[in-house]
PyMOL Python script that loads the backbone (N, CA, C, O; Angstrom):
from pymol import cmd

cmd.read_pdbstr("""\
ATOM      1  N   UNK A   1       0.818  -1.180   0.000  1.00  0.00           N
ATOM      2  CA  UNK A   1       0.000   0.000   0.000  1.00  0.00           C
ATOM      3  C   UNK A   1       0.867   1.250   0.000  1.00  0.00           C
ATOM      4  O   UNK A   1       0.537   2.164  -0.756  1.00  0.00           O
ATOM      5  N   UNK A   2       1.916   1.380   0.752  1.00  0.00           N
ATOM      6  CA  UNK A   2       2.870   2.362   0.590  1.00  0.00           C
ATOM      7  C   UNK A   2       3.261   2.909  -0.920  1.00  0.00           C
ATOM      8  O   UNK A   2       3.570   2.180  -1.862  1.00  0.00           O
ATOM      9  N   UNK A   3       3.194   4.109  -0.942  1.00  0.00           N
ATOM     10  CA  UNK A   3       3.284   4.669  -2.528  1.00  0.00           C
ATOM     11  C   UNK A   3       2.001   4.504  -3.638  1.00  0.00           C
ATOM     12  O   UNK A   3       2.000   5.014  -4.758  1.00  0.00           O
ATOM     13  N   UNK A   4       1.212   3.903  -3.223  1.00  0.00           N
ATOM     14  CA  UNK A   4       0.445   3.834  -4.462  1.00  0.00           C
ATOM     15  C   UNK A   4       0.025   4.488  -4.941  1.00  0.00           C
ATOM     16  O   UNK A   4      -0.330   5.529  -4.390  1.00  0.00           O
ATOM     17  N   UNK A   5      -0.167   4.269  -6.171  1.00  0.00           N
ATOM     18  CA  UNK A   5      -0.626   5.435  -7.075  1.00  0.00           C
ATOM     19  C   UNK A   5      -2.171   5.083  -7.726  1.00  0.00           C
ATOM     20  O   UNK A   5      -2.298   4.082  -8.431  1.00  0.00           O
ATOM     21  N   UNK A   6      -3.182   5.860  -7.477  1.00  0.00           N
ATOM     22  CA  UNK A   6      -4.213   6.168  -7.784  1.00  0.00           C
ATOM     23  C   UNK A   6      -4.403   6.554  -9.401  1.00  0.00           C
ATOM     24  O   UNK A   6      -3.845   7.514  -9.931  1.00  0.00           O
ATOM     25  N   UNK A   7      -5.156   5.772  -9.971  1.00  0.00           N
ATOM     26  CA  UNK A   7      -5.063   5.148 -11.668  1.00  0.00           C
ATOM     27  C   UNK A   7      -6.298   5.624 -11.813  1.00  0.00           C
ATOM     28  O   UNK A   7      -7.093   5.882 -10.909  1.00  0.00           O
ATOM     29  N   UNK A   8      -6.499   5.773 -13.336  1.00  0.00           N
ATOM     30  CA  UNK A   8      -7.515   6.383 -13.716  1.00  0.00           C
ATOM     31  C   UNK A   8      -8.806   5.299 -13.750  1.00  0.00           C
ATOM     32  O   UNK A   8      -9.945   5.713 -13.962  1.00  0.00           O
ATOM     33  N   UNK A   9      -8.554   4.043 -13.549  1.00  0.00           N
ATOM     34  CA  UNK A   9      -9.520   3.030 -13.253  1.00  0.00           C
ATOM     35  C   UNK A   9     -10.129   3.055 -11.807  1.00  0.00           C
ATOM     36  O   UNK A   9     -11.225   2.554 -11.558  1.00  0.00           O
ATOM     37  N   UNK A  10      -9.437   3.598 -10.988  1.00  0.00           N
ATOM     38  CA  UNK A  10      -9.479   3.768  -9.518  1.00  0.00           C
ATOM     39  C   UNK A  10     -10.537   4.488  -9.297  1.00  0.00           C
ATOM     40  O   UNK A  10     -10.531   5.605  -9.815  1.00  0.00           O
ATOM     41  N   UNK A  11     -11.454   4.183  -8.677  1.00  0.00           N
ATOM     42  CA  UNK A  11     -13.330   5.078  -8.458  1.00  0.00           C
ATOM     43  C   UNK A  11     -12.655   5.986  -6.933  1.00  0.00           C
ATOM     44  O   UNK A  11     -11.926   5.462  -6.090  1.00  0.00           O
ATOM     45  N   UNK A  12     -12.971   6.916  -6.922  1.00  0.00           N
ATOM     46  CA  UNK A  12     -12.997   7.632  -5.740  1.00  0.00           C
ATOM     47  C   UNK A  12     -14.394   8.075  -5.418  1.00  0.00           C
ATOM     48  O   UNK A  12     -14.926   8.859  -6.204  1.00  0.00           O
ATOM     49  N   UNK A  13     -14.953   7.731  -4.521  1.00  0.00           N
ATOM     50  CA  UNK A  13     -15.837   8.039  -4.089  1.00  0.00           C
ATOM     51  C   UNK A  13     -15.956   8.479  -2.554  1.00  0.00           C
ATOM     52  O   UNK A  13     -14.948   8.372  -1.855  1.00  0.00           O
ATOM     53  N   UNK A  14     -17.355   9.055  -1.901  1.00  0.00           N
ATOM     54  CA  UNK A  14     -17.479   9.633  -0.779  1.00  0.00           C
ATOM     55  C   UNK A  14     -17.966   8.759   0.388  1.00  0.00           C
ATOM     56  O   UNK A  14     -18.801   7.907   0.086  1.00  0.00           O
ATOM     57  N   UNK A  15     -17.787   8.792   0.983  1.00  0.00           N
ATOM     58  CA  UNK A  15     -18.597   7.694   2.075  1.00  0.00           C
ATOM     59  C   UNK A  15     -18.507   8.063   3.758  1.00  0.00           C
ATOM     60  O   UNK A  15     -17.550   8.435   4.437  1.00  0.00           O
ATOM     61  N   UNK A  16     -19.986   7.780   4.130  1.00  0.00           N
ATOM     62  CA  UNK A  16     -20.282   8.116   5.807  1.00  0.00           C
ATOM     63  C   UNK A  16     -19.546   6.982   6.081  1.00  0.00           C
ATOM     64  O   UNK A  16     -19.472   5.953   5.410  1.00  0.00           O
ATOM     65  N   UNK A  17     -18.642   7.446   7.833  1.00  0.00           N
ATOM     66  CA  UNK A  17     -18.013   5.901   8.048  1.00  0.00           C
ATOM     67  C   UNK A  17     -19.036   4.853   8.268  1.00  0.00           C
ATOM     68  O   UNK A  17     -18.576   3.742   8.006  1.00  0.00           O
ATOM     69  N   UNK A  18     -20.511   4.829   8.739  1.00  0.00           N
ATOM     70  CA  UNK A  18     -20.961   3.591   9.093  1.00  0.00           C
ATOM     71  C   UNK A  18     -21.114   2.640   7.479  1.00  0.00           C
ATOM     72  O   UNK A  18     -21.347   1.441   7.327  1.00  0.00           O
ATOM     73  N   UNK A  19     -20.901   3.630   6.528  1.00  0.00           N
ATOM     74  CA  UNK A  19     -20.731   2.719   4.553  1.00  0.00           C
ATOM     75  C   UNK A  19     -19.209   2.242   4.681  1.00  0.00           C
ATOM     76  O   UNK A  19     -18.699   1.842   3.635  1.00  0.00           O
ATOM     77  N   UNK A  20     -18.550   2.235   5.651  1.00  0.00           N
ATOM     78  CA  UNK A  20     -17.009   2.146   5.315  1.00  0.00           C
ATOM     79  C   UNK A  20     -16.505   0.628   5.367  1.00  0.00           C
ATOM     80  O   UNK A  20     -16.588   0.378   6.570  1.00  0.00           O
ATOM     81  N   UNK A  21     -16.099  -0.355   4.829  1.00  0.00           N
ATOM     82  CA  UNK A  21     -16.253  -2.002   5.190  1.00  0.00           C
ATOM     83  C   UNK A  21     -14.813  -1.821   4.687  1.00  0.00           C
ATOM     84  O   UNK A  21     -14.129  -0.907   4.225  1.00  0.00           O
ATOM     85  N   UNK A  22     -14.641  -3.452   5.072  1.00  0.00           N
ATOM     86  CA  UNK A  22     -12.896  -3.710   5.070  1.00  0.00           C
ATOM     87  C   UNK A  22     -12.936  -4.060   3.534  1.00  0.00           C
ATOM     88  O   UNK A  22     -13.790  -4.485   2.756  1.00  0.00           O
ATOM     89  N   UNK A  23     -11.454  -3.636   3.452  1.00  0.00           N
ATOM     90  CA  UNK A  23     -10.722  -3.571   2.249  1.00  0.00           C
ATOM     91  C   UNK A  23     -11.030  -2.251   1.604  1.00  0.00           C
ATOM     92  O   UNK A  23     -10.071  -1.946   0.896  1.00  0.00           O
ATOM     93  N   UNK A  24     -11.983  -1.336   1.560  1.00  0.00           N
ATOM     94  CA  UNK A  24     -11.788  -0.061   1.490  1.00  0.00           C
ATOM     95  C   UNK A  24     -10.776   0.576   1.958  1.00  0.00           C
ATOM     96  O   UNK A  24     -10.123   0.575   3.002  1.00  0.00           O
ATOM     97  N   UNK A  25     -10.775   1.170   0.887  1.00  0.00           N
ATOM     98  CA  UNK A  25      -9.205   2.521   1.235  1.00  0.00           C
ATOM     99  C   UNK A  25      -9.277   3.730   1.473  1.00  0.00           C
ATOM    100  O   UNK A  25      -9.625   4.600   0.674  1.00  0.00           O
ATOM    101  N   UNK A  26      -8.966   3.868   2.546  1.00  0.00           N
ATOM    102  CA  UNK A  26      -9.285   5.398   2.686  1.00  0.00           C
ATOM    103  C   UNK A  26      -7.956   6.225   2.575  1.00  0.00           C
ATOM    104  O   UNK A  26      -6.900   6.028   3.177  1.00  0.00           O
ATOM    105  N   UNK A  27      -8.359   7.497   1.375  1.00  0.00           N
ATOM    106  CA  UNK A  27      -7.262   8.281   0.558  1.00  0.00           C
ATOM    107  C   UNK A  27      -6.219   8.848   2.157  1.00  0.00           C
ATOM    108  O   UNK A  27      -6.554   8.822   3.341  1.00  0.00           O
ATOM    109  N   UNK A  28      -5.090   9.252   1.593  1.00  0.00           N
ATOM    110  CA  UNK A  28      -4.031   9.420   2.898  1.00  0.00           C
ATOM    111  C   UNK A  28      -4.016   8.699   4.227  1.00  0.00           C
ATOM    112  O   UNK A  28      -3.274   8.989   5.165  1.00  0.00           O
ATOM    113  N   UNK A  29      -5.064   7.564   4.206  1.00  0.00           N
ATOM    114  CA  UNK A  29      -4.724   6.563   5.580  1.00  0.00           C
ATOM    115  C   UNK A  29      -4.252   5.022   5.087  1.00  0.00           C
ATOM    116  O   UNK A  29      -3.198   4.437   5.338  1.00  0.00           O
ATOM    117  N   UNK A  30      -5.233   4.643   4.416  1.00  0.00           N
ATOM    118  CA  UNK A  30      -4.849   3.190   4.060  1.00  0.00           C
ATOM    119  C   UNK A  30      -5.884   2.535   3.708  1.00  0.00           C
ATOM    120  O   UNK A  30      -6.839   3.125   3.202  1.00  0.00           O
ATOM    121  N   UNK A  31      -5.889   0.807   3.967  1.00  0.00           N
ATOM    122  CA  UNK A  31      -6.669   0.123   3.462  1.00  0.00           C
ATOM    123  C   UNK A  31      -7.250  -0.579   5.189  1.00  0.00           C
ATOM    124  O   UNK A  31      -6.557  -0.862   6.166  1.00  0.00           O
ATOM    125  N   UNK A  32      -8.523  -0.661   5.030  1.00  0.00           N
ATOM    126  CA  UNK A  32      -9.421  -1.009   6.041  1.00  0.00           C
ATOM    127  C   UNK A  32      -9.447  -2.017   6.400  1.00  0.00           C
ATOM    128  O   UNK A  32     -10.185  -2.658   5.652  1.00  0.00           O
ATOM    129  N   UNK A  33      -8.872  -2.900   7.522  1.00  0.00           N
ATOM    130  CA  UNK A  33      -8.933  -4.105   7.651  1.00  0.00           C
ATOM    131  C   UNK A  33      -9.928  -4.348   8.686  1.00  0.00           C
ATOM    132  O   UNK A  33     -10.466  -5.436   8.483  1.00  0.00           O
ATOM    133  N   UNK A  34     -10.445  -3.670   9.863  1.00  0.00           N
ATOM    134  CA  UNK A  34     -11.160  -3.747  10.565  1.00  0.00           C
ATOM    135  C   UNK A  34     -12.228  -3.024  11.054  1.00  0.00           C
ATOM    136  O   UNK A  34     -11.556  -2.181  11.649  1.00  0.00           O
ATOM    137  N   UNK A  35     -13.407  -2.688  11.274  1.00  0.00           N
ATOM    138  CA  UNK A  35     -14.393  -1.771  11.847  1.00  0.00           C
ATOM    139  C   UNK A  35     -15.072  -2.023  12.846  1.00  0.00           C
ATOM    140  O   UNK A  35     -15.659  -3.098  12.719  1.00  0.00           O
ATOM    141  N   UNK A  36     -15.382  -1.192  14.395  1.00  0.00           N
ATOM    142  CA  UNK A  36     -16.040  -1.471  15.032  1.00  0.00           C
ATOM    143  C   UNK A  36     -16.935   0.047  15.362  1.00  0.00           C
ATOM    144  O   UNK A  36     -16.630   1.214  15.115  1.00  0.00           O
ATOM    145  N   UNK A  37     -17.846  -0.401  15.856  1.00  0.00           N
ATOM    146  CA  UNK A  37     -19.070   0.587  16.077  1.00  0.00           C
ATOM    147  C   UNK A  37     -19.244   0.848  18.023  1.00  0.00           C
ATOM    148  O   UNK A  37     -19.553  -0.131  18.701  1.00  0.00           O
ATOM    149  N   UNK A  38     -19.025   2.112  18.648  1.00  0.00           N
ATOM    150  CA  UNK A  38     -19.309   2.236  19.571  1.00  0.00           C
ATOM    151  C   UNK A  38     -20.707   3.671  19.973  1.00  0.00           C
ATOM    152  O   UNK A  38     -21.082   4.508  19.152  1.00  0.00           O
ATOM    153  N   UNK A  39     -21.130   3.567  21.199  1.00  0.00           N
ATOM    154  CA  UNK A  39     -21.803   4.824  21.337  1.00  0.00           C
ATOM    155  C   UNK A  39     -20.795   6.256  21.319  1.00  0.00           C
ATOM    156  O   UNK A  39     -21.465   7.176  21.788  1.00  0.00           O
ATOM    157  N   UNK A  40     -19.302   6.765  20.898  1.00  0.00           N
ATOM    158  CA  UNK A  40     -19.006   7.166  20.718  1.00  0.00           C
ATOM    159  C   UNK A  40     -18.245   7.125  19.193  1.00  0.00           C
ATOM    160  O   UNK A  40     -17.062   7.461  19.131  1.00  0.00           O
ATOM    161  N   UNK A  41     -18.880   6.755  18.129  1.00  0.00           N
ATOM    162  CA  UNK A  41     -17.990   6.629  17.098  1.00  0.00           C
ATOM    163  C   UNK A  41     -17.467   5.421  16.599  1.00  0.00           C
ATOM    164  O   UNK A  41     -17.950   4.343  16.944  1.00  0.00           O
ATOM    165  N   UNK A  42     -16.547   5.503  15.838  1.00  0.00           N
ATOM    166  CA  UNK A  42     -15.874   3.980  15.518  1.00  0.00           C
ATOM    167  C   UNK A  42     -14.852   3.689  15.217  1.00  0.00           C
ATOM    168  O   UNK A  42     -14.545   4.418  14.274  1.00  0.00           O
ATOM    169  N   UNK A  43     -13.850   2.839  15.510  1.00  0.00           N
ATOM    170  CA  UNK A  43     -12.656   2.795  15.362  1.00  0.00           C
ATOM    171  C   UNK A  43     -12.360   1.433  14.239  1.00  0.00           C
ATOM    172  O   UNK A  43     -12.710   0.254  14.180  1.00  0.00           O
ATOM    173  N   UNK A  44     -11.568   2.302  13.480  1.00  0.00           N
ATOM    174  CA  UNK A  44     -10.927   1.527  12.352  1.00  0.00           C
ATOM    175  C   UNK A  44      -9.551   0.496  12.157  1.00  0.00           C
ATOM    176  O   UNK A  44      -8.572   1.234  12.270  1.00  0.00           O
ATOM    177  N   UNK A  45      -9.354  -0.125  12.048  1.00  0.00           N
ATOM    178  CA  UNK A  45      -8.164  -0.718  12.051  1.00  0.00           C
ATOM    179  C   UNK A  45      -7.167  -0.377  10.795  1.00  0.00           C
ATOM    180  O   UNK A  45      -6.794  -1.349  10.138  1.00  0.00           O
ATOM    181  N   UNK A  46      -6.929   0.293  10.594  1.00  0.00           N
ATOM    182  CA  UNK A  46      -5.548   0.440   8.789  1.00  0.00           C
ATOM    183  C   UNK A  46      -4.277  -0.005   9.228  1.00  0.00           C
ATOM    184  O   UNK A  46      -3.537  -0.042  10.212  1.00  0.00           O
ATOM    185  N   UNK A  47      -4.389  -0.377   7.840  1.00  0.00           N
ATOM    186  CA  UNK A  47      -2.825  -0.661   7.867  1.00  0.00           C
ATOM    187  C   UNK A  47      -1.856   0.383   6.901  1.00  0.00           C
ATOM    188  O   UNK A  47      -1.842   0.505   5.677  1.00  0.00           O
ATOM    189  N   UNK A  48      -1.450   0.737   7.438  1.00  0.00           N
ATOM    190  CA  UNK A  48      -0.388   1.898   7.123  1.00  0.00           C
ATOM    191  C   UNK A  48       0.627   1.909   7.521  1.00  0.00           C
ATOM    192  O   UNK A  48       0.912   1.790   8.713  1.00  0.00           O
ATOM    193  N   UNK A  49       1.713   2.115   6.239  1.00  0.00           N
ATOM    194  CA  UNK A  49       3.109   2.443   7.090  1.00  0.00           C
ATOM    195  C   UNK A  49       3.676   1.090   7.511  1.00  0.00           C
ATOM    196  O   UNK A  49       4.353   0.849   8.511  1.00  0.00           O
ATOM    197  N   UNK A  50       3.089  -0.118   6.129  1.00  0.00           N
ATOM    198  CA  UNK A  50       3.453  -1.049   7.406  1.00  0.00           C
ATOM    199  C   UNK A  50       3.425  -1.555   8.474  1.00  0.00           C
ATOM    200  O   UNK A  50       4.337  -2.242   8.933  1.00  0.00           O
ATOM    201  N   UNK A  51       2.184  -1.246   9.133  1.00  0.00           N
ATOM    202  CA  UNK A  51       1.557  -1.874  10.847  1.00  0.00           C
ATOM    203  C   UNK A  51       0.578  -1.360  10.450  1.00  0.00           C
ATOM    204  O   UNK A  51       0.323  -0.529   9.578  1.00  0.00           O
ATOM    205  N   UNK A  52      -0.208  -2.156  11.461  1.00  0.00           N
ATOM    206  CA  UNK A  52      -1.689  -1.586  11.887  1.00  0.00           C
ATOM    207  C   UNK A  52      -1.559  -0.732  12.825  1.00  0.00           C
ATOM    208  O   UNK A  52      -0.752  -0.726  13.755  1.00  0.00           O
ATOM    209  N   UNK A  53      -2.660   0.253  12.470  1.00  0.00           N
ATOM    210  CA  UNK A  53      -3.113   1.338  13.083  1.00  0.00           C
ATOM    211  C   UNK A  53      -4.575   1.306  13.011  1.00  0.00           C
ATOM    212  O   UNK A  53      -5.342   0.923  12.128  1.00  0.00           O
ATOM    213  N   UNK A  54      -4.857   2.081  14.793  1.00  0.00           N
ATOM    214  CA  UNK A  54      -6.474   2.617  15.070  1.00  0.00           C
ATOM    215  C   UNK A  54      -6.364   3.938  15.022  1.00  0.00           C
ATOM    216  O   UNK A  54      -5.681   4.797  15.582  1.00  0.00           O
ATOM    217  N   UNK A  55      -7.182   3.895  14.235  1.00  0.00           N
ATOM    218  CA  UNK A  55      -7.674   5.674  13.959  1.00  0.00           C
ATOM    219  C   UNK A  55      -9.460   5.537  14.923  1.00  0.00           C
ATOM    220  O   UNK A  55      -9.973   4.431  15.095  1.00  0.00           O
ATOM    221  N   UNK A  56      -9.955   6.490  15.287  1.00  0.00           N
ATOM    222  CA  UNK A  56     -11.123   6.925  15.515  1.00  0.00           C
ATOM    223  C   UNK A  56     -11.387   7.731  14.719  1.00  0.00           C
ATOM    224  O   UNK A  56     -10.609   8.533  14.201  1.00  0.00           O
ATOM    225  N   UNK A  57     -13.093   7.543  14.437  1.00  0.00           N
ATOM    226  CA  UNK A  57     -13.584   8.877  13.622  1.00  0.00           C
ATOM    227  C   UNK A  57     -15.266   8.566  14.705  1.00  0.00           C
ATOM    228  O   UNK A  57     -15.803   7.636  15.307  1.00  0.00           O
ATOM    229  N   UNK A  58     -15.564  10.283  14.351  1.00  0.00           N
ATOM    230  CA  UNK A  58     -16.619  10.624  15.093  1.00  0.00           C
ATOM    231  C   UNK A  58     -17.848   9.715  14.062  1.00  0.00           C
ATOM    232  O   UNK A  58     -17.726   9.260  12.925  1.00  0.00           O
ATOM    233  N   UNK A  59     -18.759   9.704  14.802  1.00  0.00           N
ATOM    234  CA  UNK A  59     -20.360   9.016  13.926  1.00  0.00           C
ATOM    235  C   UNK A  59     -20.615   9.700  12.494  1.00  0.00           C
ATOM    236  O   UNK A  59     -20.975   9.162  11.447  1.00  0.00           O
ATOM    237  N   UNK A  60     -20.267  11.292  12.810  1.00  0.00           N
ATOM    238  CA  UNK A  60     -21.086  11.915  11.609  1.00  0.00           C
ATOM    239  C   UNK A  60     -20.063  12.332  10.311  1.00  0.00           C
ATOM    240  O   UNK A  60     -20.364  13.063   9.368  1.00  0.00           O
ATOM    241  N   UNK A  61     -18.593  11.557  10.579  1.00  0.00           N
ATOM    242  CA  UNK A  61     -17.374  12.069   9.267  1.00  0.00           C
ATOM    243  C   UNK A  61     -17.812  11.206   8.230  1.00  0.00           C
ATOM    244  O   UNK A  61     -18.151  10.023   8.245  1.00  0.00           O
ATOM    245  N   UNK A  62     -17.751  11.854   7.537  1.00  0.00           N
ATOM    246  CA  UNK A  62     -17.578  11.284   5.540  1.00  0.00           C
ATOM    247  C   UNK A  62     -15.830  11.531   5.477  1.00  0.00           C
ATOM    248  O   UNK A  62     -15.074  12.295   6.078  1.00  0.00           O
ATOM    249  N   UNK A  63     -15.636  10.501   4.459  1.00  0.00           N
ATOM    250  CA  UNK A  63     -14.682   9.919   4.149  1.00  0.00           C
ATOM    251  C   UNK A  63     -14.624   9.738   2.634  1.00  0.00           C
ATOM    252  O   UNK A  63     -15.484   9.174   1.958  1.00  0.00           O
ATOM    253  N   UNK A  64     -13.224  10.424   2.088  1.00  0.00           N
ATOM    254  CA  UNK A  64     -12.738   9.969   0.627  1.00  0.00           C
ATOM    255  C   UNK A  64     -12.415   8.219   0.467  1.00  0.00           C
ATOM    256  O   UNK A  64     -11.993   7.592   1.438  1.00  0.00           O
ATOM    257  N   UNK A  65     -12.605   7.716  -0.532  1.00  0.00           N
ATOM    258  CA  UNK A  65     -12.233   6.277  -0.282  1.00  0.00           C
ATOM    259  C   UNK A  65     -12.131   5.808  -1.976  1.00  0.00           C
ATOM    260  O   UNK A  65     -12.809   6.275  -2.891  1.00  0.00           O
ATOM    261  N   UNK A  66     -11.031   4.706  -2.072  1.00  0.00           N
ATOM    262  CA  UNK A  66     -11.470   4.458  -3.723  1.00  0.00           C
ATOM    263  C   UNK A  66     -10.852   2.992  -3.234  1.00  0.00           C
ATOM    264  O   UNK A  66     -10.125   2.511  -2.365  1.00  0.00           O
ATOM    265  N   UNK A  67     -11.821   2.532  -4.653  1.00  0.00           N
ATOM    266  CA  UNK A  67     -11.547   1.312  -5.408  1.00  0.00           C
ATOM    267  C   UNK A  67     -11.431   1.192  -6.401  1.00  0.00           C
ATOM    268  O   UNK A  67     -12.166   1.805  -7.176  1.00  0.00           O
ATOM    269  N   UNK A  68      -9.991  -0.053  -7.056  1.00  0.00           N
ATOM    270  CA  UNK A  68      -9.935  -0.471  -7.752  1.00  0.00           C
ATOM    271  C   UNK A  68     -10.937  -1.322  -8.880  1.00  0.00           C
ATOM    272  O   UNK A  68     -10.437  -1.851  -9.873  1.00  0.00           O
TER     273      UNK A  68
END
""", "prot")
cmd.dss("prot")
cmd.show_as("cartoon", "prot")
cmd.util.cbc("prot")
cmd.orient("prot")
């Protein structure tokens, strides 16, 4: 995932996080391996950078995201 380059086949589209499912990519974080849902929001699992990482996002963020 490091470096990739975004191709003109590549859909970018918009998305509320509760539309966000694994293997989605979200532009400048990564690719989605995990999602959970709390009464505060939801935390994502990416992998970026080579490790996994949790990001939080609030209930009501939209998100850039593309697929191949």
């Amino acid at each position: 995932m490091l470096n990739t380059t975004i191709t003109l086949n590549d859909q970018i589209v918009k998305k509320h996080i509760a539309e966000i499912e694994p293997t989605d990519r979200i532009i400048n974080l990564g690719e989605v391996l995990e999602i959970e849902s709390d009464d505060y929001g939801f935390s994502c699992v990416i992998f970026r950078l080579n490790q996994k990482q949790v990001v939080r996002f609030l209930s009501d963020e939209v998100l850039w995201c593309y697929k191949s």
